[in-house]
N, C-alpha and C positions, 0 to 999 in steps of 0.2 A: 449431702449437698456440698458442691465443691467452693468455694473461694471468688471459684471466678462467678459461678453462678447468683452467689451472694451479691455480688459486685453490680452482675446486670438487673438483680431483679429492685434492688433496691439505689440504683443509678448513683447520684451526685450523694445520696447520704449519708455514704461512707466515705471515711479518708483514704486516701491511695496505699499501695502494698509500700512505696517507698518513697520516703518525702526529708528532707535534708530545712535548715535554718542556714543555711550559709547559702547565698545568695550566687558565690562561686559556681555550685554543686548545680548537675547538670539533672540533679531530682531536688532542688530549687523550684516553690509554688507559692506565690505570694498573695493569689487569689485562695488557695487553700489554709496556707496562715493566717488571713486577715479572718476566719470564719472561728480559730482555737480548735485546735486538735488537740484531747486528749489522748493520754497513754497508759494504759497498766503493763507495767514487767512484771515479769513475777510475782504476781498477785496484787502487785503496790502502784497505785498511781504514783506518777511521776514528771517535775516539773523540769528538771533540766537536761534533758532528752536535746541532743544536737542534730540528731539523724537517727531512723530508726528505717526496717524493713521484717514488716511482717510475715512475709513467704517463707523465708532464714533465719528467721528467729532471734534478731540480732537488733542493739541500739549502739549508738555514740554518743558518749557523756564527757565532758572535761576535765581533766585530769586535775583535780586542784588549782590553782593559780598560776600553773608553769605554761609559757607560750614558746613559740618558737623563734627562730630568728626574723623573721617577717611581722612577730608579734600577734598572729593569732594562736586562738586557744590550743592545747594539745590536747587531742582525744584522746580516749580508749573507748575498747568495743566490747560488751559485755553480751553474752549469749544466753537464750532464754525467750521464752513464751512473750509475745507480745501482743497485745490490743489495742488498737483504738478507733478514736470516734468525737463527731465534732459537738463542740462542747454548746454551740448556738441552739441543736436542736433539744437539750433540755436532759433528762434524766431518762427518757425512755428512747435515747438515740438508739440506731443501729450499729453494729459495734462490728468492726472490719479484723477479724482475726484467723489466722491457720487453723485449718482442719486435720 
C-alpha cells in the first residue's frame, strides 16, 4: 500500500507528508498544529522538530541557541526515517509514514 493511499483511506487522520512551525514557511498549518502532531525519527519521539517531511525522510531541528541576523533560530536538517501522527486522537492514531 502506497502512502498516498494511506492518506485517502484514512482522510484528515493523518498529519500531512510536509508541515513546517514557522508561520513564514509556505507548508505553514495552523489548523494542523492547533490538533499536536507527533513525531518519531529514528525510532525516538521528538519534541523539537521545526519542520519535517515524510516522503524525504528528513526533519529541521535548531541548531542550539545560535540565530541569525534577523534573529530567528538557525536550523539544521537531519536525514532519516520519519513518522507521524496527531497526538488528539489518542494511542491508537493512524501514523503517516513512508513506505
Amino acid at each position: 500500500m502506497s502512502d498516498e493511499n494511506t492518506s485517502e483511506k484514512s482522510g484528515a487522520d493523518t498529519p500531512p507528508d510536509h508541515l513546517s512551525i514557522n508561520p513564514q514557511s509556505e507548508h505553514f498549518d495552523a489548523e494542523k498544529l492547533k490538533r499536536g502532531v507527533a513525531i518519531r525519527f529514528k525510532g525516538r519521539e521528538r519534541i523539537d522538530i521545526e519542520e519535517y517531511c515524510i516522503s524525504e525522510g528528513w526533519v529541521r531541528v535548531q541548531a542550539g541557541k545560535t540565530v541569525d541576523r534577523k534573529g530567528r533560530p538557525l536550523t539544521i536538517r537531519l536525514n532519516g526515517p520519519v513518522e507521524a501522527w496527531y497526538e488528539d486522537l489518542g494511542e491508537d492514531a493512524p501514523v503517516a509514514k513512508a513506505d
